[in-house]
N, C-alpha and C positions, 0 to 999 in steps of 0.2 A: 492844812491850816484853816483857823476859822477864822472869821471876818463878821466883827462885828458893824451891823448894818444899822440898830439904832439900841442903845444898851440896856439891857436887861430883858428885851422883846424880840427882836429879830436878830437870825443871826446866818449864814450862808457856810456853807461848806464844801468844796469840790467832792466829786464822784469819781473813785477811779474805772476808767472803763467807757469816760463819757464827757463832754464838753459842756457840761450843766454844771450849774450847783444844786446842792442841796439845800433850801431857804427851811427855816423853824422860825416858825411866828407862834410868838406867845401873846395870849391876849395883853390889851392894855388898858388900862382903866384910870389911865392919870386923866386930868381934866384935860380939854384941848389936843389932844394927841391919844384920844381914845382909835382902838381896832379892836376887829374881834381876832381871836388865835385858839393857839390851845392852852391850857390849864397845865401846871406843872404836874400834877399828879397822873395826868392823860400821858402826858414822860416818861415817868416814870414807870407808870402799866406798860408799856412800851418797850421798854427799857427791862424789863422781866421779861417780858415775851418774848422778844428777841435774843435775850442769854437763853430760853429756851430751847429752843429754835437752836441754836449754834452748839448746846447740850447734844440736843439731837443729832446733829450731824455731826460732829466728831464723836459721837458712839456708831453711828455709820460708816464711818472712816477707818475707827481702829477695828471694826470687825471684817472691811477688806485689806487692812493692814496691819496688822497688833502695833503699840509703842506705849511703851510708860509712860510716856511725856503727856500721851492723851488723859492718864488717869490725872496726873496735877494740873491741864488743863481746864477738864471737867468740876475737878476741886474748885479751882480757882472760882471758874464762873458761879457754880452752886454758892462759893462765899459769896462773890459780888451779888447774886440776887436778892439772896440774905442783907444784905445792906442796901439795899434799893428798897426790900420790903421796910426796912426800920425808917430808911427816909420821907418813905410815903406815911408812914404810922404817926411820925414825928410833924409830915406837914400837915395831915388831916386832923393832930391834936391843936397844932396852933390855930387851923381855922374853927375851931371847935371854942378856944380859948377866946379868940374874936369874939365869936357869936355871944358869949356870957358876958361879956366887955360891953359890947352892944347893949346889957340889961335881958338878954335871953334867962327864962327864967329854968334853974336846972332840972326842977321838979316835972320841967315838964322831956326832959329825955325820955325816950326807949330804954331801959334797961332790960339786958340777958337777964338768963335764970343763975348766973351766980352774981348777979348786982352790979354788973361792969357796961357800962355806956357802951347798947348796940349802934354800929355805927352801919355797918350794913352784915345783910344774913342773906341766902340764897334762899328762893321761893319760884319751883318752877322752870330749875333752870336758868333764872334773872338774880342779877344781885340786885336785891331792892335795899335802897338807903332810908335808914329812920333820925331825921336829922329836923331839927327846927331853924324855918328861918325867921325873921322879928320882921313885920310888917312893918313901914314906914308909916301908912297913913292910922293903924286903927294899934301898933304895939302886940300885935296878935303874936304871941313863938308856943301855936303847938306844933306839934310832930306834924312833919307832911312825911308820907310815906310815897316813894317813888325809885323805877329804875334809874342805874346812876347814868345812864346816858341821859336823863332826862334835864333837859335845859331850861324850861320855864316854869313857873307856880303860880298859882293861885293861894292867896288867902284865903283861907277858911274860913274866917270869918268875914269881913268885908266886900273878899271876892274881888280885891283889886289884883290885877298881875304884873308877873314879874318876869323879865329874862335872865338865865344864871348871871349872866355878862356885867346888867346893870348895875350901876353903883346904887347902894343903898345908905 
């Protein structure tokens, strides 16, 4: 059972196998009761990986054991990641919807070579993100190009910075 610890940010879960919980802290960004956490999208990657992972290992399983029930297993999880990807698709359009809310100007996106808003492309081996953020002090939204692990920015033009976290 989970246990909501403070809602919509922290939340505990027991472990079987262990006298712990499991604690998930999502950042929070309300005024006064600001923390840093993780991003729901970070979840979500998460959350694909580990239906991975459990893919894997019950194809490990039913090849030292045969069972059908593995093959509708396997189904099942390959749907649920499939929906985990459309959720992620869905949350990084609304932050995307934000940022032009903001006054982000669209002309200035990354587009692919068939005209569709690159949001991130592999370079490297790294998924690099092409994504504008709107400067507070100077209005600046071009493209900052960066790994997605990457948590803080610089303006480009002004050169003031930024932490992913802070509210803008």
């Amino acid at each position: 059972m989970i246990t909501v610890i403070e809602a919509g940010h922290i939340y505990e879960m027991p472990m079987l196998d262990s006298q712990e919980n499991l604690r998930l802290t999502f950042v929070n960004r309300e005024a006064g009761s600001e923390h840093p956490g993780i991003q729901t999208q970070q979840v979500l990657g998460m959350q694909i990986d580990v239906l991975s992972s459990l893919i894997d290992r019950t194809n490990h399983c039913d090849a030292c054991l045969r069972s059908e029930v593995n093959d509708k297993i396997i189904k099942s999880m390959t749907e649920a990641q499939r929906h985990l990807r459309l959720a992620l698709i869905h949350h990084e359009a609304r932050a995307l919807e934000r940022k032009v809310d903001k006054g982000m100007k669209p002309e200035n996106l990354k587009t692919g070579d068939d005209g569709h808003v690159a949001i991130a492309i592999e370079e490297d081996g790294d998924e690099i993100l092409y994504l504008p953020e709107t400067c507070v002090k100077c209005s600046s939204d071009k493209p900052l190009i960066m790994k997605l692990e990457t948590r803080d920015w610089c303006c480009p033009d002004c050169g003031v910075s930024y932490g992913s976290d802070e509210n803008r």
